[in-house]
C-alpha positions in Angstrom: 0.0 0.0 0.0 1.2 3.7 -1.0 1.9 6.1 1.5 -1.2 8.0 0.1 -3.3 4.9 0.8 -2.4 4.8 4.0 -3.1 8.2 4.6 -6.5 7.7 3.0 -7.3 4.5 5.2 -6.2 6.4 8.0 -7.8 9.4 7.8 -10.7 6.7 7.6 -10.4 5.2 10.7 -9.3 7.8 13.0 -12.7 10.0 11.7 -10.5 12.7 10.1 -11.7 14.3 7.2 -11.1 13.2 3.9 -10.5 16.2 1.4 -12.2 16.5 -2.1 -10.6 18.7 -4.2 -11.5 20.1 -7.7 -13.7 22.5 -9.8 -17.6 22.4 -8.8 -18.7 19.3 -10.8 -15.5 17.0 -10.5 -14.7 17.3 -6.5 -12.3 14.5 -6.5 -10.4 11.7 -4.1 -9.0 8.4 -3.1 -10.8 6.3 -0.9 -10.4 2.4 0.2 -12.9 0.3 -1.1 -14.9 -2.0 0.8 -14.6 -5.1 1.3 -17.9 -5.9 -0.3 -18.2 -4.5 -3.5 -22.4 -4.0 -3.1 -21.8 -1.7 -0.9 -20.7 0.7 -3.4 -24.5 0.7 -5.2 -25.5 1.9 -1.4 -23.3 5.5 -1.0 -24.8 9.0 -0.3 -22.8 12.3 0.6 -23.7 15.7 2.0 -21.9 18.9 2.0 -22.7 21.8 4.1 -23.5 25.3 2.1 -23.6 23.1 -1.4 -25.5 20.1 -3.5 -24.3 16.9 -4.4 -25.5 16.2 -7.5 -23.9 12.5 -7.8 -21.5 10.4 -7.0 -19.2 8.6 -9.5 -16.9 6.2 -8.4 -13.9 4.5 -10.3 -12.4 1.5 -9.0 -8.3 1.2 -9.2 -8.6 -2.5 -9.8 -6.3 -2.4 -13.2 -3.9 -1.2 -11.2 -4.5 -3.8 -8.8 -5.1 -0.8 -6.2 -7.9 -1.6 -3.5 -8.8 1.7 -3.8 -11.2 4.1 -5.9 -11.3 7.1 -7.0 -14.5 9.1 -5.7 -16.0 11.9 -7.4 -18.5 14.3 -6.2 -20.7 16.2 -9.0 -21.9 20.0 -7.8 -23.5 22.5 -9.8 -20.7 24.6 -11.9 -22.0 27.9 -10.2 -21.2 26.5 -6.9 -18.9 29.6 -5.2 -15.5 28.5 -4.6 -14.8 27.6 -0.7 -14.5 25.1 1.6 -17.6 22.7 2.4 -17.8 20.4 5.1 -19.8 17.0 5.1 -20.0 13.3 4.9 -19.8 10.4 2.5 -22.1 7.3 3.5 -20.9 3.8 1.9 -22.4 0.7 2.9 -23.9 2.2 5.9 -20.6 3.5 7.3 -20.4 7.4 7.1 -16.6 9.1 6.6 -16.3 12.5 7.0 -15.3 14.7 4.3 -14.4 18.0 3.1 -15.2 19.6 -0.3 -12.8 22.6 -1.8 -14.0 24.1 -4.2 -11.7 25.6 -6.8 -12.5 29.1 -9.3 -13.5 27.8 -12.5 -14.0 30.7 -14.5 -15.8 30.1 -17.7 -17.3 32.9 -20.1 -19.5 31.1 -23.4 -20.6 33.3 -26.3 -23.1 32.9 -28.4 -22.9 32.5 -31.2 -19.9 30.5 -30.3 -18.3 31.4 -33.6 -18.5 34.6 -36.0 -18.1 34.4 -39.6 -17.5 38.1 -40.7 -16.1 39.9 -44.2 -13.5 42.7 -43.3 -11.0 44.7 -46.3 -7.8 45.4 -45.3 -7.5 47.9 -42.4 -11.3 47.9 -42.3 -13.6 47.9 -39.3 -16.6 45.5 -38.3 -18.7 45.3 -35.8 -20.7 42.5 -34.3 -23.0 41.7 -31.0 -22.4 38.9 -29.2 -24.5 37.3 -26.0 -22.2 36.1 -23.0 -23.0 34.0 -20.2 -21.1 33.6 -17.2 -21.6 29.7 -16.7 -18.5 29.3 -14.5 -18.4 30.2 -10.3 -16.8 33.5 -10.3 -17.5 36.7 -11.5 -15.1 37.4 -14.8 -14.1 39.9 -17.2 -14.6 41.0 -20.5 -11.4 43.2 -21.4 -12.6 46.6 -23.1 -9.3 45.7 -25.4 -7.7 43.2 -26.6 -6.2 41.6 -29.4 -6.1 38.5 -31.4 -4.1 37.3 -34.1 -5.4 35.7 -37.6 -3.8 33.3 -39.8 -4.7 31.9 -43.5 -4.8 28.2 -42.8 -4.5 27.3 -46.7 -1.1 29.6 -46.3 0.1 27.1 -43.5 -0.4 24.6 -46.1 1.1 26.5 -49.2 4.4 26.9 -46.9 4.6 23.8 -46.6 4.3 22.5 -49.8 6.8 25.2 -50.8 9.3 24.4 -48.1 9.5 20.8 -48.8 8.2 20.4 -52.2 11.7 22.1 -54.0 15.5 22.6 -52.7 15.5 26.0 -51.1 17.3 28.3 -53.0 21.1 28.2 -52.5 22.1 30.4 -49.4 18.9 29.6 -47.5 17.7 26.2 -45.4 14.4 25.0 -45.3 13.9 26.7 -42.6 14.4 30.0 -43.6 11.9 29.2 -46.8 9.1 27.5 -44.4 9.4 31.1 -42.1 9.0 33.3 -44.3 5.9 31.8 -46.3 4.4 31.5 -43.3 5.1 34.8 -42.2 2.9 35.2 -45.3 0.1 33.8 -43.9 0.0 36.0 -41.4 -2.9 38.5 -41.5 -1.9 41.1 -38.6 -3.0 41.5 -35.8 -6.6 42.5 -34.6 -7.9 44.9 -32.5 -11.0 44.3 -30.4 -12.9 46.7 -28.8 -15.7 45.0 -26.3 -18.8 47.5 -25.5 -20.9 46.2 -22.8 -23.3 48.0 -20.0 -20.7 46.5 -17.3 -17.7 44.4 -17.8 -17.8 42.4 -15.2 -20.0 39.5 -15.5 -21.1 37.6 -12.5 -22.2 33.5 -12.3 -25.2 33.1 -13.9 -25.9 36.5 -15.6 -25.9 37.1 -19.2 -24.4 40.2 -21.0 -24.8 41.6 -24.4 -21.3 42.8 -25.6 -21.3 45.0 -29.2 -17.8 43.6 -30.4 -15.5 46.0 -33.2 -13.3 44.4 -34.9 -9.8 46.4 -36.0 -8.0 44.5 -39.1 -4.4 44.8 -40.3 -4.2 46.4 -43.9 -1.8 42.5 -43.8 -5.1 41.3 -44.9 -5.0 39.9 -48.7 -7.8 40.2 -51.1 -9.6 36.7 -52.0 -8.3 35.1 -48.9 -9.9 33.3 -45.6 -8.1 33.7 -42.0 -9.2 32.1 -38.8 -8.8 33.3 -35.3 -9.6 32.8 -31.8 -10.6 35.9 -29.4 -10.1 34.9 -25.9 -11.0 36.6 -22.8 -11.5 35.3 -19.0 -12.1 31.7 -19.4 -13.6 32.6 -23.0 -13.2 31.7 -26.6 -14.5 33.4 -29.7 -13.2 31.7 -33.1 -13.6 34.4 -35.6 -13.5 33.3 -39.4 -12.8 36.6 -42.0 -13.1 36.4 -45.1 -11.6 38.5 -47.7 -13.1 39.8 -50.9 -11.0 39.5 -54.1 -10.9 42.9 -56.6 -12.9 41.5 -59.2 -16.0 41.6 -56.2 -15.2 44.3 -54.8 -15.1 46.0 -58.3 -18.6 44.6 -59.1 -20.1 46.1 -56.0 -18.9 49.6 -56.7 -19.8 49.5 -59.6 -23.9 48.3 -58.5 -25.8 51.2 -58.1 -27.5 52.3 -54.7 
């Protein structure tokens, strides 16, 4: 038996608390199993301040452990703290202690914006944000992101590996610099929202503009991610070539 084992079995016997630790819906810890395994289909725990949810429970056997691995399910806006209780298994109660970690977690929606921008142009966009995590986060008033033409990453490739380089360079060098070409800038994001700080549970709208490089090339695609507290925005931009852009000007109003 490991010296955390022991601890475990222990911290059993002499009625000192047994620690679950993790975000709100995967407290986790080791505990001895018992010696009959039906007792496991009989198990209940309670924590002061907070709901259990569920129970899941993972036996070591594989790795010929006699131990499990116990995990506690809590709602995900559970505040972070430190939540006394017990775990009942087989009709014998341990006590326990649950501590709850941050888990910051921002979702947009839509989850992913699909925009058409010109070089060194400007676009705006609303989004909807929920806090679904257990602590209040923020939504920077700016930021930026970088965007990159995935068939570029592909092109380089094919460029660095598909010829000898030419004579005074490496493959390196040639791989570098064609992907330096599929680089469209950087992007400047300007969040608008009522307040910036979003708390568990509430819902924002944010009106999102959107600052591209002039590295932007006509008739090309480039994907990005926007990230903010525990958020993620992927942000596709597509470019239009001349021979559109030409048509539209010339369309009347």
């Amino acid at each position: 038996m490991s010296p955390r084992q022991r601890a475990a079995a222990a911290s059993r016997t002499r009625g000192k608390p047994v620690t679950f630790r993790g975000p709100p819906d995967r407290l986790a810890s080791l505990l001895p199993l018992p010696d009959d395994p039906e007792a496991l289909r009989q198990r209940a725990a309670r924590l002061e301040g907070a709901e259990v949810r569920g129970i899941r429970v993972r036996p070591l056997t594989r790795e010929r452990l006699n131990m499990g691995r116990f995990t506690l399910r809590l709602p995900k806006s559970t505040p972070p703290g430190t939540y006394p209780g017990s775990l009942e298994i087989g009709g014998q109660e341990v006590p326990i202690v649950g501590e709850v970690e941050p888990r910051p977690r921002l979702e947009a929606s839509p989850r992913r914006l699909t925009i058409e921008a010109e070089p060194g142009g400007e676009v705006t966009a609303d989004v909807l944000v929920v806090n679904t995590g257990n602590v209040p986060c923020e939504v920077p008033a700016s930021s930026k992101l970088c965007v990159f033409d995935g068939s570029g990453v592909d092109h380089a490739f094919w460029v660095a590996l598909g010829s000898d380089p030419p004579k005074g360079r490496q493959r390196l060098d040639v791989l570098l610099d064609e992907l330096a070409e599929s680089h469209g800038g950087l992007v400047e994001v300007g969040a608008r929202a009522g307040e910036h700080t979003i708390d568990p549970g509430e819902t924002r709208e944010v009106l999102l503009t959107l600052r591209f490089s002039d590295r932007l090339r006509a008739g090309h695609t480039y994907a990005g991610t926007w990230e903010a507290e525990g958020l993620r925005l992927t942000i596709r931009v597509t470019v239009p070539d001349a021979k559109r852009r030409r048509k539209a000007a010339e369309t009347p109003a």
